[in-house]
N, C-alpha and C positions, 0 to 999 in steps of 0.2 A: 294254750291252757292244758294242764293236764289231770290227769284225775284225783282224786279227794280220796286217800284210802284213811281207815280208822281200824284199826285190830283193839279188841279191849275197851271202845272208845276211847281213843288216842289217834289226833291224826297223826302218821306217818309217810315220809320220802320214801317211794321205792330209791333201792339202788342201783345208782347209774352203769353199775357195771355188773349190772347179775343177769345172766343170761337163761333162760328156761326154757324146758323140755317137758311135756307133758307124756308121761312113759308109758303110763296105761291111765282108764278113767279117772280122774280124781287124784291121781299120782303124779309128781310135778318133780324132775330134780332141779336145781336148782345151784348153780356154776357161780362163786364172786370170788372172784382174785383165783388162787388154791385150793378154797373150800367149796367142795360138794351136800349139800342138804335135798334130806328127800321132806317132801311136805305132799303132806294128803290134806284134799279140799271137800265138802262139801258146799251148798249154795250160802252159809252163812258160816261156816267155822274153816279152822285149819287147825293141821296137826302137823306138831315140828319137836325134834328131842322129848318128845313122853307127855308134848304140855298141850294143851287145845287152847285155840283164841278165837273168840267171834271178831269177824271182818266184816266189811261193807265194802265198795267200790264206788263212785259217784263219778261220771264222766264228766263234765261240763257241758262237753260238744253234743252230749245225746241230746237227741231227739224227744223234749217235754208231754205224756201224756197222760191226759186225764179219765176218771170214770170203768168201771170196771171191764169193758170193752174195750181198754184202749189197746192190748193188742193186734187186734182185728184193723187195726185204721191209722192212719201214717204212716210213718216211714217205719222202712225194715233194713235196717244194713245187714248186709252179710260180709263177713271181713274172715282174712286168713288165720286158719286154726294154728299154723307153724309155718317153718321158714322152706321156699319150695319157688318152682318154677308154674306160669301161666302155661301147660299146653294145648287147653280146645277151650271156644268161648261156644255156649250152646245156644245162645240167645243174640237180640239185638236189644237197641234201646225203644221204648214203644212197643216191643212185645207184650201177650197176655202170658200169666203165669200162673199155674196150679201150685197150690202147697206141695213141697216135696220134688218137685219137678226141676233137672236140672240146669242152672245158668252158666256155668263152666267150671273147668277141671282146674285141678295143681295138683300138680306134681312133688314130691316130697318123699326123698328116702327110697326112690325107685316105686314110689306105689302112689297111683295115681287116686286122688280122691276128689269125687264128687262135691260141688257144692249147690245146694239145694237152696231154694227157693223158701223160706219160713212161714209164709202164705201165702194164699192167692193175692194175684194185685197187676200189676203193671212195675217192667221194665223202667228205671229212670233214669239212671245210671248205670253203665259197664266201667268204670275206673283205672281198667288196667287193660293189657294188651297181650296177645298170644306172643309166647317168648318172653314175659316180661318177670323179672325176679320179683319175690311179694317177701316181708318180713310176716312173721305172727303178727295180727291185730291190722294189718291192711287192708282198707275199703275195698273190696273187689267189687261190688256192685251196693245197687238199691233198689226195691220193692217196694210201692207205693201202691 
């Protein structure tokens, strides 16, 4: 399954061969075939050649919750921000965890980033492996 995007309400296919690079916050270039595009996002629009679009993203695979708590409770993936190497896991499976608190490193671009815990919870999954290559958008763990 893959995700459900809408810009404009319109669904759209991403492109199968567009590769992106998030350059600073909110700033994304954006690589298909030749052509370079920069696009700046906010949490419901984007801006591309002078024009703004509101988007949406809809996973399939996420995780359904309900009620205005429901961040607090289920599941939390934490997946790879860009493309990069596994080098320290900080945690096990069955650990306790603090918000903020780290579960392991990646490596990426010579600089090593932290990934952090989104809330307190318990360890459920570790998904990858010290050494192991991660693409953007890869399960690296889960937070229950």
């Amino acid at each position: 399954m893959k995700p459900v995007i809408q810009i404009d309400g319109q669904t759209v296919d991403p492109h199968p061969a567009a590769d992106v690079v998030e350059t600073e916050p909110g700033s994304f270039s954006v690589l298909i075939g030749s052509s370079v595009f920069e696009v700046w996002a906010s949490e419901s629009h984007i801006a591309l050649a002078g024009r703004r679009f509101e988007f949406s993203v809809e996973d399939p695979r996420a995780w359904k919750h309900g009620g205005a708590g429901g961040g607090v409770h289920g599941k939390a993936s934490i997946l790879a921000p860009m493309p990069g190497k596994v080098v320290r896991i900080l945690v096990a499976v069955g650990d306790e965890v603090k918000q903020g608190q780290g579960i392991l490193v990646v490596e990426a671009m010579k600089m090593q980033n932290e990934m952090k815990a989104p809330r307190d919870g318990r360890v459920t999954v570790i998904a990858v492996a010290v050494n192991a290559s991660v693409t953007a958008g890869t399960l690296l763990a889960v937070v229950e």
